[in-house]
N, C-alpha and C positions, 0 to 999 in steps of 0.2 A: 637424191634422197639417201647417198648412201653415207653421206658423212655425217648425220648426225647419230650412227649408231659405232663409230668407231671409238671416242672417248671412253665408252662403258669397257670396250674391251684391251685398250689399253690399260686402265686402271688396272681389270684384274691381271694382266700379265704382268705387271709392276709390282701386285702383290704377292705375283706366286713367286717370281723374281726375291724377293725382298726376303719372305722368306727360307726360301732356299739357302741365302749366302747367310742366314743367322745361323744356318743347322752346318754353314763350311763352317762356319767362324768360330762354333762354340757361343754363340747368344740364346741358347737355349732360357728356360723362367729356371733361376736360382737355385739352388738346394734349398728344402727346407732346413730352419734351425731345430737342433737337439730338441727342443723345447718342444718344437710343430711338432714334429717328428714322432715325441712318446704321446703328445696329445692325440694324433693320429692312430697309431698302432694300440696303444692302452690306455684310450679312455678312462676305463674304471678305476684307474692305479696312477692315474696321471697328478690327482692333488697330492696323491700321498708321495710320490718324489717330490713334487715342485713348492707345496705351501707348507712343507710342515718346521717345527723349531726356527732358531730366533734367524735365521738367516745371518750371512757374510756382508761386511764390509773390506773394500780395497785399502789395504795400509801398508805400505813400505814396500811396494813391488811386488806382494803376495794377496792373501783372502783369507782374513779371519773371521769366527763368528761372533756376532754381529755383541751378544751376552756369553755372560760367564758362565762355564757349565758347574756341574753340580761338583764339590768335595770329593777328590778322587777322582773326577775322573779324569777323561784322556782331552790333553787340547794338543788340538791340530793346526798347523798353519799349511795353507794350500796356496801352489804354485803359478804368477801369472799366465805361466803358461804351459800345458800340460804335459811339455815333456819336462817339467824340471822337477826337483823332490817336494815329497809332503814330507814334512815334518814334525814327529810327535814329539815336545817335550814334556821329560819325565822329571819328578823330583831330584835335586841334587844339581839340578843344571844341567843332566844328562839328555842325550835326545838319540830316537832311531829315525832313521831316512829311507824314504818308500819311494821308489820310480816307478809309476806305472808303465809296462811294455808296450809301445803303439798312441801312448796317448800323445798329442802335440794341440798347437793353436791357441790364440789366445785365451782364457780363462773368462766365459760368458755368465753372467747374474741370468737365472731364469727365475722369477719370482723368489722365495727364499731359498734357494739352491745354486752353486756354480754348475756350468756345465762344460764340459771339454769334450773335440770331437777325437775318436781315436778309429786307427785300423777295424774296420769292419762295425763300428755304430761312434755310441759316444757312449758318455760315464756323466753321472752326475752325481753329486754329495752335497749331504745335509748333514745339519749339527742334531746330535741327538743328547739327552740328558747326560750319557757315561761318554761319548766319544763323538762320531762321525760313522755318517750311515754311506756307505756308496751306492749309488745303481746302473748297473752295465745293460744300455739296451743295445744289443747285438742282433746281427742282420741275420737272417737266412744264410747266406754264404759262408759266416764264418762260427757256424755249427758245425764240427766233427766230432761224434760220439764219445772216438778215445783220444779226440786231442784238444789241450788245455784253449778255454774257450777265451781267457786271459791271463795275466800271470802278472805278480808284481816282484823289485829287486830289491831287497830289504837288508842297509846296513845298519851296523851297532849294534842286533842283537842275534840270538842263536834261536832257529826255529826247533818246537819240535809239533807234533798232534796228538791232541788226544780230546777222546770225547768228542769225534767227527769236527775239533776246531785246531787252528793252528793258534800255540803262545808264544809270544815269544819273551825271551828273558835277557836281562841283562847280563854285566860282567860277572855279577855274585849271583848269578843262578836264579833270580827274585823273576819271576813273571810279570811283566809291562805291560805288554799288550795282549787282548786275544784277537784271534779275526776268528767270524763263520758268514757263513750262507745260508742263513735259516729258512731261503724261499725263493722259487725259482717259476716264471710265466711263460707256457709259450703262448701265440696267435688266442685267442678269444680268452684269454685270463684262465686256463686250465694251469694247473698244475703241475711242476716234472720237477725231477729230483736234479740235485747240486751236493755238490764236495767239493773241501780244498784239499789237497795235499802240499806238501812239504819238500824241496825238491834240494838240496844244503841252503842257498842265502834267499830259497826264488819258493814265492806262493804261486800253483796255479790251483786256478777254479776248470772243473768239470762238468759238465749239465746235460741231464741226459734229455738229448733234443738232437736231430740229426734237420737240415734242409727247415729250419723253422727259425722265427726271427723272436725272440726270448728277452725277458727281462729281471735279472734277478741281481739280488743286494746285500753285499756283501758287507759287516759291520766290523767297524776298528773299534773298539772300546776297552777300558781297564775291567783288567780278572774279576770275578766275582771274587768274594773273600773267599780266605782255605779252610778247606775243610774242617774240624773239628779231630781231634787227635784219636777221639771213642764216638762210636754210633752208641749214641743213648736217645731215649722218651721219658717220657714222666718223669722228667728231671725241674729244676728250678734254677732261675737265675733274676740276678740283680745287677742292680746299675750300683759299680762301685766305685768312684770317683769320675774317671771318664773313661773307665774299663768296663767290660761285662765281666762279671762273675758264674759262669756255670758249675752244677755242684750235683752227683750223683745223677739218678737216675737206672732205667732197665736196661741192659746191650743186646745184642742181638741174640744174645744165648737166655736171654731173662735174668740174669745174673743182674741184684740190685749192685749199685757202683758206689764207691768210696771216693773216686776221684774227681779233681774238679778241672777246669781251664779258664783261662783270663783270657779274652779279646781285648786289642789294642785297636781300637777306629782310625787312628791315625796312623799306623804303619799298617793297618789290613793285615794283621796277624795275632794269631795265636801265642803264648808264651808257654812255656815248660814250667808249671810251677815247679819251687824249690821240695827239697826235703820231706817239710813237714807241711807242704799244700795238699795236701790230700786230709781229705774228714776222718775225725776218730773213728765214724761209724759209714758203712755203706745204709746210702738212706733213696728211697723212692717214695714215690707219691707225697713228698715232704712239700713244707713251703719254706720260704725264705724271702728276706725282705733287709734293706739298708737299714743301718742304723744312723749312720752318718756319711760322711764321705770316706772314712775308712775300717767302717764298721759292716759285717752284715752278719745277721740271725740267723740262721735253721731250725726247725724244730720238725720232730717226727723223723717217719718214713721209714725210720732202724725197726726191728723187731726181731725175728726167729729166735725166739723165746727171750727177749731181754724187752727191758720195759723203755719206753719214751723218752729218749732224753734231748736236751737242746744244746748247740754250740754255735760258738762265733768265730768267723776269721776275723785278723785284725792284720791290715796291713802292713803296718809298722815293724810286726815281729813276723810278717808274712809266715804267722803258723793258726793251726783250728786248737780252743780249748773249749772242753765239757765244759759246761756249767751247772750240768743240773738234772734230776730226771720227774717227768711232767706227773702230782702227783694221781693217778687214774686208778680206776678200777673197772675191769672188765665188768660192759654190759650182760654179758650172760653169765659169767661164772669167773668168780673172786680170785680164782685160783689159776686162770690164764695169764698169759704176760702182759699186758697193760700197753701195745703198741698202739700207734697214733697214727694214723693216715688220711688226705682229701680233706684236711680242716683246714681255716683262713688266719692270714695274719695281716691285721690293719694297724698303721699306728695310729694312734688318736691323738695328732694334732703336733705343733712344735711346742705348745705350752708344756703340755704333760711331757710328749715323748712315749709313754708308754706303749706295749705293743699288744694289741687284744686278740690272743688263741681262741677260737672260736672252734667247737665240733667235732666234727670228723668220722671217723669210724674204727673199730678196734683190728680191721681186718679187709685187705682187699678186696673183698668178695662182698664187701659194703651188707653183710648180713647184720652186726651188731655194734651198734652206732650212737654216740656219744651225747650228749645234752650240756656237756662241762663246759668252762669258759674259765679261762686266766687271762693275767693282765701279768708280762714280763716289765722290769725297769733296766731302762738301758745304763741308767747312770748309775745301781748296784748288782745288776746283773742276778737281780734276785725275783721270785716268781710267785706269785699269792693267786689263788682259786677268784675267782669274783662270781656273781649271780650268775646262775646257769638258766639256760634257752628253757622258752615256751616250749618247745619240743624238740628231743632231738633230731638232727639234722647231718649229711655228709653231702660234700657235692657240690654245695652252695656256695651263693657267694655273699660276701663282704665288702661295706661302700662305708665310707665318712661322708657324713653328709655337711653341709656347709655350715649347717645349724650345729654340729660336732656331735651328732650321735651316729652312728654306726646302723645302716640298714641290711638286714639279713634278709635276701630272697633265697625262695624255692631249698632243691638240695631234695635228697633222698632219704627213706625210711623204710626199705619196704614196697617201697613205690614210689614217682613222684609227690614234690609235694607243690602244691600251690600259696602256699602260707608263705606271711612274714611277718618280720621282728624288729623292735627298735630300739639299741641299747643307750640309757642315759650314763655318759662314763661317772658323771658327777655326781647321780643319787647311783651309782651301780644297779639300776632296775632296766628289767625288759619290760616290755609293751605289747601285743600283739598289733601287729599292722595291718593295713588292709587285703585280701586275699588279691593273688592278680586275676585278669580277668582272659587269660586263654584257657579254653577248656582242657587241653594238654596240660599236664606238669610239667615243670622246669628242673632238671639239673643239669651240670657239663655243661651247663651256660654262661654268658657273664653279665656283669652290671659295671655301668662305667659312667662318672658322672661326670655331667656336660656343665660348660661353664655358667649357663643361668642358676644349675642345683641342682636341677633335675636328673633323673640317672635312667640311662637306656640301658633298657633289660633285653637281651640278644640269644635265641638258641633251645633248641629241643622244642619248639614249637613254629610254625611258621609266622603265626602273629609280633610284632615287637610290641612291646608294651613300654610303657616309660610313667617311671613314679615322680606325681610331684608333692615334695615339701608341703606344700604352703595348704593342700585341702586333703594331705594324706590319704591318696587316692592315686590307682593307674587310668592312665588313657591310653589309646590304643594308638600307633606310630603306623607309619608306612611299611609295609614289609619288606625284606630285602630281594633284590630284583633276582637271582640266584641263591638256589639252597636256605631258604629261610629258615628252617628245622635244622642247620647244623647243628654240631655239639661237638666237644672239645675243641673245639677254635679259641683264636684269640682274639682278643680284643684292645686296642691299643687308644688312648686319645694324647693326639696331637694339639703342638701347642695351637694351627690355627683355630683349634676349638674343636673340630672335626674327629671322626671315632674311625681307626682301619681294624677293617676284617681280615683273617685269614686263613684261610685252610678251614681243616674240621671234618667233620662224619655228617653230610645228610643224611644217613640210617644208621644200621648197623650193618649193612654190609659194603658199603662203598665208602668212598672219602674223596675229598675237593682240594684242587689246587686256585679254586675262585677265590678273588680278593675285591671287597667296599670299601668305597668310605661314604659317612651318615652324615649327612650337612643338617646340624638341632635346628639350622635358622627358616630352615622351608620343610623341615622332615622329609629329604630327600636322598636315595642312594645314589651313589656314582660308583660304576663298573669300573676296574681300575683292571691293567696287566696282572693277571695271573703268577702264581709261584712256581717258581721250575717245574715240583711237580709236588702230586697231593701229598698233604701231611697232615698228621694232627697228634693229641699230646705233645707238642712242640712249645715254643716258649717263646715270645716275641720283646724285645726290650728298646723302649726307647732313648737314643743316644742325643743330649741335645746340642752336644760340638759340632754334630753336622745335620741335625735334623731329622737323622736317619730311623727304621725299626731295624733291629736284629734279628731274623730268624735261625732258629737254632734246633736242629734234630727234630724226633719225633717221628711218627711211624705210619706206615703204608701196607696194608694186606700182612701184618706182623711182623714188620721187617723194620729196622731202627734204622733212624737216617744217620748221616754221621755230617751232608753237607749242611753248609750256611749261606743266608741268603739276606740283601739288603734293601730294603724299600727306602727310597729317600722323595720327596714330595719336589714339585719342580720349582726351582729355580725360576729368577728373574729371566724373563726373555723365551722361557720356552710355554708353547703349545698347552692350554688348557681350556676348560671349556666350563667351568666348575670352581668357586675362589679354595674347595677345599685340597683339589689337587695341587697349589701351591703352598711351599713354606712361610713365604708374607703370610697368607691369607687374602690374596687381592689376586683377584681374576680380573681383567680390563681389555676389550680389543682385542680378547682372543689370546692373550698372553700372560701368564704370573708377573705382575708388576712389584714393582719395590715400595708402592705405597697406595693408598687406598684410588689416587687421583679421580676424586669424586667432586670438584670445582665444578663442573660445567661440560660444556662446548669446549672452552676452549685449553683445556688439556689432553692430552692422549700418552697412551703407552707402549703404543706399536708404531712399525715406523711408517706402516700402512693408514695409520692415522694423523699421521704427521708430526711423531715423537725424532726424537734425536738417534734413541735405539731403541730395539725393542726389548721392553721389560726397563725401563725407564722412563719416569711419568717425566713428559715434558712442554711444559708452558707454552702455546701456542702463538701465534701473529702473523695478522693477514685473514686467518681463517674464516669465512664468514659466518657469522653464529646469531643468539638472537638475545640480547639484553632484558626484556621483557618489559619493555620501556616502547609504547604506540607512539610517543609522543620523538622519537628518535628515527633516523633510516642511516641504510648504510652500516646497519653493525658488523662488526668483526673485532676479531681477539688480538689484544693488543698487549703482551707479554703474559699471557694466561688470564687475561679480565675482556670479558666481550663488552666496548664501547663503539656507541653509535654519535652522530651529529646532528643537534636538537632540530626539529624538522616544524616548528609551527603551523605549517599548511597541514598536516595527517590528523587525520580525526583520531578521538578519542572519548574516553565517557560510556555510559552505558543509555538506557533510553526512560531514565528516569520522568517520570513527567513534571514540567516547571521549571526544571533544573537546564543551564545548556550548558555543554562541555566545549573547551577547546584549549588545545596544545601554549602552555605559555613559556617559552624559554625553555623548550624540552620537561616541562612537567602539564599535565593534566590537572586544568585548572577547573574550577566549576562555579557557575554564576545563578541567581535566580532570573527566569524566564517570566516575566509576570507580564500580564495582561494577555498570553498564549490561552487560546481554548484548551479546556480541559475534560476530563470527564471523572469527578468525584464519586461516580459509582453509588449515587445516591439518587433514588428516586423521585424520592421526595425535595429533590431541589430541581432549578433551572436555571439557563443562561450562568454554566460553569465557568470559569476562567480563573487564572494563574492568579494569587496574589500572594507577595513576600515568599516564594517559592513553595504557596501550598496552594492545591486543586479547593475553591468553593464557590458554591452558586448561593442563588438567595432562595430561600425557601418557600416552597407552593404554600398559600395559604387559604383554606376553606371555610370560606365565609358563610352562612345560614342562606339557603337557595329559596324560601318563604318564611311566612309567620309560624309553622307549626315546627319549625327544625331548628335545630342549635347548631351554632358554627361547629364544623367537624374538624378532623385529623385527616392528612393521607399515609394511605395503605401504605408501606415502605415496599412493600412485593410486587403491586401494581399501578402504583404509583398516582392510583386517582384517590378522589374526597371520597369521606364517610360523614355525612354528615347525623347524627343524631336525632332521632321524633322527640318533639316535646310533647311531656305529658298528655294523657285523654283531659278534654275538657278546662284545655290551656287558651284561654280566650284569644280570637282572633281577630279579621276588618270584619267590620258592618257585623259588627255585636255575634258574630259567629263563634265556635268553640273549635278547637282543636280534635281530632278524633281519628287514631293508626298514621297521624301524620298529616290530615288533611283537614282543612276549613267548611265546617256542616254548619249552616244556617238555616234557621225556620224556616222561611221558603221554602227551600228542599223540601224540608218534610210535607208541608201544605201541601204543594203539588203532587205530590204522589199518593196523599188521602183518595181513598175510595168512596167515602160516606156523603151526606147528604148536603155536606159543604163542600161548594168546588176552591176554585184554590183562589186563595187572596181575598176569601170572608172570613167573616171574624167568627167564631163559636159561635152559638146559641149555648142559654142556659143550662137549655137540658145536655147539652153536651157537656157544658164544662163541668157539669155537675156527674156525668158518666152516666145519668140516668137513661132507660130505653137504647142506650147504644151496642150495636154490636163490635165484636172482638176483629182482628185482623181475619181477614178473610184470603183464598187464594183462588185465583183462577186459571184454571188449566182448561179451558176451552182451547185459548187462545194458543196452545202450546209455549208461549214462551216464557212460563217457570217464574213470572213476575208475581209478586206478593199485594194487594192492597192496603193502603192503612185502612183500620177502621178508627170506633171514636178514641178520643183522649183518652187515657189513663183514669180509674178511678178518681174523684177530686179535683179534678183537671188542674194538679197541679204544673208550676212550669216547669218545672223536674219531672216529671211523665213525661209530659210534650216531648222535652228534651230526648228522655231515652226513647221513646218512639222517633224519633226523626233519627236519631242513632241506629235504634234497628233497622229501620227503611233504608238507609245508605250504606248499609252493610251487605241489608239485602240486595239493595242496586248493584253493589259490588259483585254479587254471584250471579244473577242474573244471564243467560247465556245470548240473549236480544233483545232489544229496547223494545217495550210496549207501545203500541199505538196509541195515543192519547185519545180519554174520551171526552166527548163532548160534556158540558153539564147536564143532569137529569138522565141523559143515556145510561142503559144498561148496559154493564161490562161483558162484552161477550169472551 
């Protein structure tokens, strides 16, 4: 009995056996990949390295991504394998070369990201709109407080740090690249601090994490643009050809400014204007607007005792000439200087050209404030008065409306105001407009019109409101998801249609670096990346060689900015979620496409959908999709058109009655069903059935049920006869009359006589004559409530008779028991 228990125990000595020489040999289960690895350790932060922007494609023994990044920035090409160089090329043909320390192996795609393993974790990188994002998850072990947790070896350019980032510059000193480390994870997603330093050709990162396994990300991307040469606010700027023009403004000392600067977008730089680029006059709180592509206007903002005057640069002679001084008079006293401050300048239209000064105030402190309105000409550079405002107004804003009048919201008086105006350029009249409808007033807000016409009114209240044209009237909008009561913010509308927010003051004592954009098509905000940091009185300008907004100075707890900042909307290929976060205006599969690709099934714009790249719409095949064709199977997309194979056996049709459907050569064919039961829904008919493909039956007909009725109708709701009573006294069989419907014959009546004739004799004299007869008698001995006749009628005529036999059967009719018949000569008991 002992051998059949030996088998079970060799097995397991076979298995322990077995395992054993796996743990000599090194058969242990695999390393996890990078990918498992940060899925494992960091969850939460796991999509955000692996699925975001447009992902890498393999090409030429390297990994490029996948789309184009945005104007400026940094493109990278990365190395098959990670100990070789990255590669940033810079304009000019120029390029710098980054070796990672430690990193080797071949170059792995984890969902949109490469990944490489290096000494002590791995590294993974993703495309971001300005550059390329890294992420270093690094193990436990190779955490030491003061020693570089990685390092990278950087030729071609010269590092230096500042602003806790390393730049690096080229041969001429011009800044390329910057790297930082904006954020750093250990074990359960807490947060610990990161630096780079600068070491002569060598970056290394620091993280303050000691025996902890960390994940933080280090970003290559091009400089923000430089600085601004002056910290100014309350300054103005215009789009002048494909520069920006800035012009005055406050400094940090409150000193209004005379000076101006030009942005270049395509070199990311600043210029030194010439000689005579500076404004005749130091001006704040002014406005200014293009005239052309080489023209722009100022007006205001000069004063300390000299009156209003306007000037234009003109690029050509790149110098400012006066033109003129605005002609005004102090709201309060005649005898003050006539300054001009916080009024609007609109042009009205490319027909006219003219430019319409609108308001203002005589005096910063918005105490006495203007009601004036002029109209400049560009093409004599001369200025005439036009009808002045319903009221005066500062503060407000100014819109062209599609219709070409000029709408005036809100602004200040004293207080806010809720009022508005509506200028005709061509009868020069105003109008009063409709009030809006937030109970708050408006001023330091703006108005920006959306391309249906409409115009979103934004600020000093948290309601948004938005005017329409067409019933002259506001409706109330979505409000914006952060700081909906800002004020001096700005307000930007881009070409996809879309409105960017930025900055501003949600009170008066704080300010925002929060940034929206307003989608008109759903009235809906989107949360966008934030501004370095809060600003407001600042000036935002949009450039449209690259899509880009300009932000430009503006002030923080009183303090003037002097940096500049760029918002540019995403490119093809990258990461949105929103069509207005792209420059197209086409959000598709999760990514800004290059075109609406709104065909169907069978197109896509990611390559997750089966596009070619992502952020290119492309024509599908193979894909299975659905034609909307019953009468077909087997669809799928056959170079972007989803075609199926005519299927005549698959049903189709709907369940029309009389009608039968079926598939004929891949169309849905439909025939008449006739001779099929049906049901016409008709009461008044029977035995329904199909004919020539319509439901009908033949018709109930209600024939007369006796002599005293007329053929009837049926009830259509219950579907039975009515048949009609013929007349009282409509003669009926055996000489009888008609009477409530029923056939009464003398008999009748005879028989139910009480009197001295029984039934079936004929009168006596004295009866027919009425004489000695008695009247109807009743007898209630009997209890059952019968009536007797007595004699005839006066005159015994037969029209008596008649109505006594009438009454007798009527009476029978109530009766609640048949009487017992009497014998002849018997008394009726």
């Amino acid at each position: 009995m002992a051998a059949p228990h030996r088998r079970p125990h060799l097995l397991f000595a076979a298995s322990a056996l077995l395992a054993s020489l796996q743990s000599l040999t090194g058969c242990a289960a695999p390393d996890p990949t990078p990918d498992e690895a940060l899925r494992s350790a960091f969850p939460d932060h796991a999509a955000t390295v692996l699925s975001v922007g447009p992902g890498f494609l393999r090409s030429g023994g390297g990994l490029e991504r996948a789309a184009a990044g945005r104007r400026g920035g940094v493109v990278a090409r990365l190395p098959s394998d990670g100990s070789g160089e990255i590669l940033f090329a810079l304009d000019g043909g120029e390029a710098l070369r980054v070796r990672e320390v430690g990193a080797e192996g071949e170059a792995m795609l984890a969902d949109r990201a490469v990944a490489y393993r290096r000494a002590g974790g791995s590294s993974f990188w993703t495309a971001t709109p300005a550059g390329v994002e890294e992420w270093l998850l690094l193990d436990a072990a190779a955490e030491q407080r003061d020693a570089p947790a990685a390092a990278w070896e950087v030729q071609g350019g010269a590092l230096a740090e500042r602003d806790g980032a390393i730049e690096i510059a080229d041969a001429a000193g011009a800044v390329r690249l910057r790297v930082t480390a904006p954020a750093a994870y250990a074990a359960g997603g807490r947060e610990v601090g990161a630096r780079l330093a600068a070491r002569g050709a060598r970056i290394e990162l620091f993280v303050d994490a000691e025996g902890e396994q960390v994940l933080v990300d280090p970003e290559w991307q091009s400089p923000a643009p430089p600085a601004m040469r002056t910290r100014r606010s309350r300054h103005a700027a215009a789009l002048l050809g494909r520069h920006v023009l800035v012009t005055g403004g406050t400094d940090i000392y409150g000193v209004r400014l005379e000076s101006t600067e030009l942005y270049d977008p395509a070199e990311n730089a600043w210029s030194a204007p010439p000689v005579t680029g500076n404004m005749q006059r130091a001006r704040t709180d002014h406005a200014a607007i293009a005239l052309d592509r080489d023209r722009v206007l100022v007006v205001g903002g000069d004063g300390d005792g000299a009156s209003a005057t306007y000037e234009v640069y003109d690029t050509r002679t790149m110098s400012w000439v006066v033109q003129g001084t605005l002609p005004l008079i102090h709201p309060l006293d005649e005898a003050l200087p006539a300054d001009l401050y916080r009024h609007t300048l609109t042009r009205l239209g490319e027909e006219s050209g003219d430019v319409l000064i609108v308001g203002g105030g005589a005096d910063r402190n918005d105490v006495a404030v203007y009601d004036t309105v002029f109209r400049y000409d560009p093409s004599t550079g001369e200025l005439e008065e036009a009808a002045s405002l319903e009221e005066p107004r500062t503060l407000h804003t100014a819109t062209l409306l599609q219709t070409g009048e000029v709408l005036v919201v809100g602004g200040y008086r004293g207080d806010g105001l809720r009022t508005t105006e509506l200028y005709n350029p061509v009868s020069d009249t105003w109008t009063r407009g409709p009030s809006m409808m937030a109970e708050s007033e408006r001023y330091l807000h703006t108005a920006t019109l959306l391309p249906d016409g409409r115009v979103l009114v934004v600020g000093y209240s948290d309601v948004t409101e938005i005017y329409v044209p067409s019933t002259n009237s506001f409706s109330l909008g979505r409000s914006m998801e952060r700081h909906g009561s800002r004020h001096a913010h700005t307000a930007t509308r881009l070409p996809n249609g879309c409105v960017f927010i930025a900055g501003g003051r949600p009170d008066s004592e704080s300010f925002t670096a929060d940034a929206e954009l307003y989608n008109p098509d759903n009235d809906r905000w989107i949360t966008v990346p934030a501004l370095s940091a809060p600003r407001a009185f600042h000036e935002a300008t949009y450039i449209a060689e690259d899509g880009s907004v300009l932000i430009t100075g503006g002030e923080y707890q009183n303090v003037e900015y002097q940096t500049v900042e760029r918002f540019t909307l995403g490119q093809p290929g990258e990461a949105c979620a929103d069509r207005c976060e792209c420059q197209s205006g086409f959000c598709v599969d999760g990514v800004c496409c290059d075109a609406a690709c709104d065909l169907g099934t069978c197109d896509a714009c990611s390559v997750a959908a089966g596009a070619s790249a992502d952020g290119t719409c492309s024509p599908l095949t193979g894909t299975a999709c659905n034609d909307d064709n019953p009468c077909t199977s087997g669809d799928a997309c056959n170079a972007g058109t989803c075609v199926g194979t005519d299927d005549d056996t698959a049903a189709c049709g709907g369940d029309e009655p009389c009608t039968r459907y079926a598939c004929v050569g891949g169309s849905c064919v439909a025939t008449d069903d006739d001779d099929a039961p049906c049901d016409d829904e008709n009461s008044c008919t029977t035995d329904d059935i199909c004919r020539a493909g319509t439901c009908a039956g033949e018709a109930i007909t209600c024939a007369a049920t006796d002599e005293c009725h007329e053929d009837g109708t049926c009830d259509p709701e219950t579907g039975k006869c009515v048949p009609p009573s013929k007349a009282d006294n409509a003669p009926c069989e055996d000489g009888g009359v008609c009477i409530a419907g029923g056939c009464v014959h003398r008999s009748q009546v005879s028989s139910s006589s009480q009197g001295g004739t029984g039934a079936g004799e004929a009168m006596g004299p004295a009866e027919d004559a009425g004489g000695g007869g008695s009247g109807p008698e009743t007898d209630d001995e009997g209890g059952c409530g019968c009536r007797a006749a007595g004699a005839a009628a006066p005159g015994g005529s037969a029209a008596a008779a008649l109505l006594m036999a009438a009454a007798a059967w009527r009476a029978s009719r109530r009766r609640r028991r048949r009487c017992p018949s009497t014998p002849r000569g018997a008394t009726p008991r």
